[in-house]
C-alpha positions in Angstrom: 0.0 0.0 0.0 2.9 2.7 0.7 4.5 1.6 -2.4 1.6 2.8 -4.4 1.8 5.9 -2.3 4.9 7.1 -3.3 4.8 5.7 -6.9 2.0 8.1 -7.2 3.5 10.8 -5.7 6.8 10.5 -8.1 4.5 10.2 -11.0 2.6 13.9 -9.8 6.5 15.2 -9.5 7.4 14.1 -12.9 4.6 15.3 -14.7 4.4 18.5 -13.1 8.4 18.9 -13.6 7.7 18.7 -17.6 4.9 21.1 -18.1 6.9 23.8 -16.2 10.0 22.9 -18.7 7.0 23.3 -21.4 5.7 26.2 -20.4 8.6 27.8 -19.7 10.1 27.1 -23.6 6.7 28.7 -24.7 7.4 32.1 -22.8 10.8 32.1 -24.4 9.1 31.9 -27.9 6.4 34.3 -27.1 8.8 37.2 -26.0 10.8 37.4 -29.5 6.8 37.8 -31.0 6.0 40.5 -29.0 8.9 42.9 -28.7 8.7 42.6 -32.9 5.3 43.7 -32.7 5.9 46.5 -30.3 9.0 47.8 -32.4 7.1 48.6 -35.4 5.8 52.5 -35.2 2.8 53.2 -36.9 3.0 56.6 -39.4 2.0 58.9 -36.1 5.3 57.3 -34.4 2.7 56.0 -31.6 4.2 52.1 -31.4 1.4 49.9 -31.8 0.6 46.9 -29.7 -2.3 44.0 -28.7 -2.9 45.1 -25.3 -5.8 47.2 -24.3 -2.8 49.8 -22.5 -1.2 50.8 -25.6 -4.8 51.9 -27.6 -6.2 53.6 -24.7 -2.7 55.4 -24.8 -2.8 56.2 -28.9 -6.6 57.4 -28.1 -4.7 60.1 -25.4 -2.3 61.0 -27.9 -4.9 61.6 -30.4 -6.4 63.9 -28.6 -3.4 65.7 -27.4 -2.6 66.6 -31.2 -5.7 67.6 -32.0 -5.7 69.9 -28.6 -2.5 71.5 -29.6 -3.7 72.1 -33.5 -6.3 74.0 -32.5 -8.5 71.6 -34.4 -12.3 70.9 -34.0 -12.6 69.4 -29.9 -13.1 66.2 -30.7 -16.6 65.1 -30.8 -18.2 64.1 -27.3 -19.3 60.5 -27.4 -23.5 60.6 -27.8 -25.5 58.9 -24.9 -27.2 56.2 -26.3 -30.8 55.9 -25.5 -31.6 54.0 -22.6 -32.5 50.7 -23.5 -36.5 50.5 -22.7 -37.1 47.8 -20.1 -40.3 46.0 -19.5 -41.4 46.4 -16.1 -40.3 43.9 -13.4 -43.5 42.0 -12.7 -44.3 42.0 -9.0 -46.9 39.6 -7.3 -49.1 40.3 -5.3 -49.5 39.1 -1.6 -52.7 36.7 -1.2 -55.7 37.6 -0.3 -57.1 36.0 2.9 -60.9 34.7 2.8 -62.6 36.0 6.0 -63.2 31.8 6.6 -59.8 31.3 7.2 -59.0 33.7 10.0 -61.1 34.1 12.8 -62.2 37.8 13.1 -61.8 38.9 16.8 -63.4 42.4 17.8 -60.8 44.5 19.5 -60.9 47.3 21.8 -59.7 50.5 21.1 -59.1 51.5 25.2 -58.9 50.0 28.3 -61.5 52.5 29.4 -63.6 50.3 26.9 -63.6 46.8 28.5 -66.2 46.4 31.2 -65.3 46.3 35.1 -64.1 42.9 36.4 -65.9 41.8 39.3 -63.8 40.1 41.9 -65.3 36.8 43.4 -64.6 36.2 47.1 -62.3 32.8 47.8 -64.5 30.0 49.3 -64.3 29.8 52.9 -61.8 27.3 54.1 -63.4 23.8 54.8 -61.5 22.1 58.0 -60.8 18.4 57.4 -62.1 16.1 59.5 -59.5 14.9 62.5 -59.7 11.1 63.6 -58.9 9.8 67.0 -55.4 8.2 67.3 -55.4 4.9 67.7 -53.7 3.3 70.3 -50.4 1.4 69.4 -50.6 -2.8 69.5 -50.2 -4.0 72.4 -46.4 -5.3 72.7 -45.8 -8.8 73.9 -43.8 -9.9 76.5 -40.0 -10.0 75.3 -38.0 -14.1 76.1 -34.3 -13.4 75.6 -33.9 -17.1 74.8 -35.8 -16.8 71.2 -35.3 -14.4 68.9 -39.0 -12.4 68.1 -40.3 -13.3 64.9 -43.3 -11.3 63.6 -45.9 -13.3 61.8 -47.9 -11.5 59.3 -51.3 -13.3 58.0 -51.4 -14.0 54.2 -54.4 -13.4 52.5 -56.5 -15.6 51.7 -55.4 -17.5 48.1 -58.7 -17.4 45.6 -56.5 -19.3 42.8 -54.1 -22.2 42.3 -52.1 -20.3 40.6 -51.9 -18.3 43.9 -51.6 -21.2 46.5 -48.9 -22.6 44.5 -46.5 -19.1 44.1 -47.4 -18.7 48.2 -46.0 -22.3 48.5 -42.9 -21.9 46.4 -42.5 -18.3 48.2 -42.1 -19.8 51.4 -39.8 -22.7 50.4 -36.2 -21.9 51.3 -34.8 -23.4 47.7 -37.5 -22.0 45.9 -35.3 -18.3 45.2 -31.8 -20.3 43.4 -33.8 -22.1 41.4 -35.9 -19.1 39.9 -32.9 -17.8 39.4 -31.2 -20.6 37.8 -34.4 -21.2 35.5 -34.1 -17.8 34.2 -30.7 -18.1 33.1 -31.5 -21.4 31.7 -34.8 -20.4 29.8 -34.6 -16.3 29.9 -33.0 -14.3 26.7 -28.9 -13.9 26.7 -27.1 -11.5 28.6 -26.0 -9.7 25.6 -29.8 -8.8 25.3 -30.8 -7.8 28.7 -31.5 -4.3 29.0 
């Protein structure tokens, strides 16, 4: 792959190197031409050349001669007639139907609008307060168990129910969940 890189790059160097050479040789032709061409006087002794420097300057020398022979001022250029032009069209902006835009009357002064009547708050309504109730009753504490709250289940309408409550209170009932979803649940890669 670097080969090609600098082949390339040799190849740019090489063709770039001989149309400078080329171009250069041209110039050198070129300049002969033109000094030849510039040599030559024209009968006025003005030289005469291609470039749009040299007439202008024969113009200014034109003049000049005329200026100092007291000859007719040369003639003034005539302003040509303005070219007529057709008028730009313009368009015009769109006329809305009154359908489209909802007309809403507006007043002219404040002094216009009618008063705004203030409407008193609604008295506060207190909330209704319930008796505390008094705490459970707290059993006497044995330092030789530990205390262990029970909490009653609900009642289980389903067998769908009475089953998860049995596998809920089974010890090795939470590994194998566990296990079973890695077995049958999607791949790590996938979990969002």
């Amino acid at each position: 792959m670097n080969v090609w890189v600098v082949v390339i790059i040799i190849v740019i160097a090489v063709v770039s190197a001989i149309a400078q050479t080329i171009k250069n040789q041209q110039e050198k032709e070129q300049t002969p031409r033109r000094r030849n061409n510039n040599s030559r006087a024209n009968a006025s002794g003005v030289k005469t050349g291609a470039s749009d420097m040299d007439r202008f300057l024969q113009e200014i020398e034109k003049l000049r001669k005329r200026a100092a022979d007291g000859g007719d001022e040369p003639k003034k250029p005539t302003a040509r007639p303005a070219k007529t032009t057709r008028g730009v069209p313009t368009v015009a902006p769109a006329k809305k139907s009154k359908r489209d835009v909802p007309t809403i009357p507006v007043s002219r002064r404040i002094e216009d609008l009618p008063p705004a009547t203030v409407v008193p708050p609604p008295p506060p309504t207190p909330f209704p307060v319930e008796a505390p109730t008094p705490p459970p009753p707290v059993p006497a504490l044995s330092l030789d168990r530990p205390m262990v709250s029970k909490t009653t289940r609900p009642a289980s309408a389903t067998p769908f129910a009475k089953n998860l409550f049995t596998m809920l209170g089974n010890k090795q009932s939470i590994p194998t969940i566990i296990v079973l979803q890695e077995i049958f649940g999607p791949p790590k890669s996938r979990r969002g």
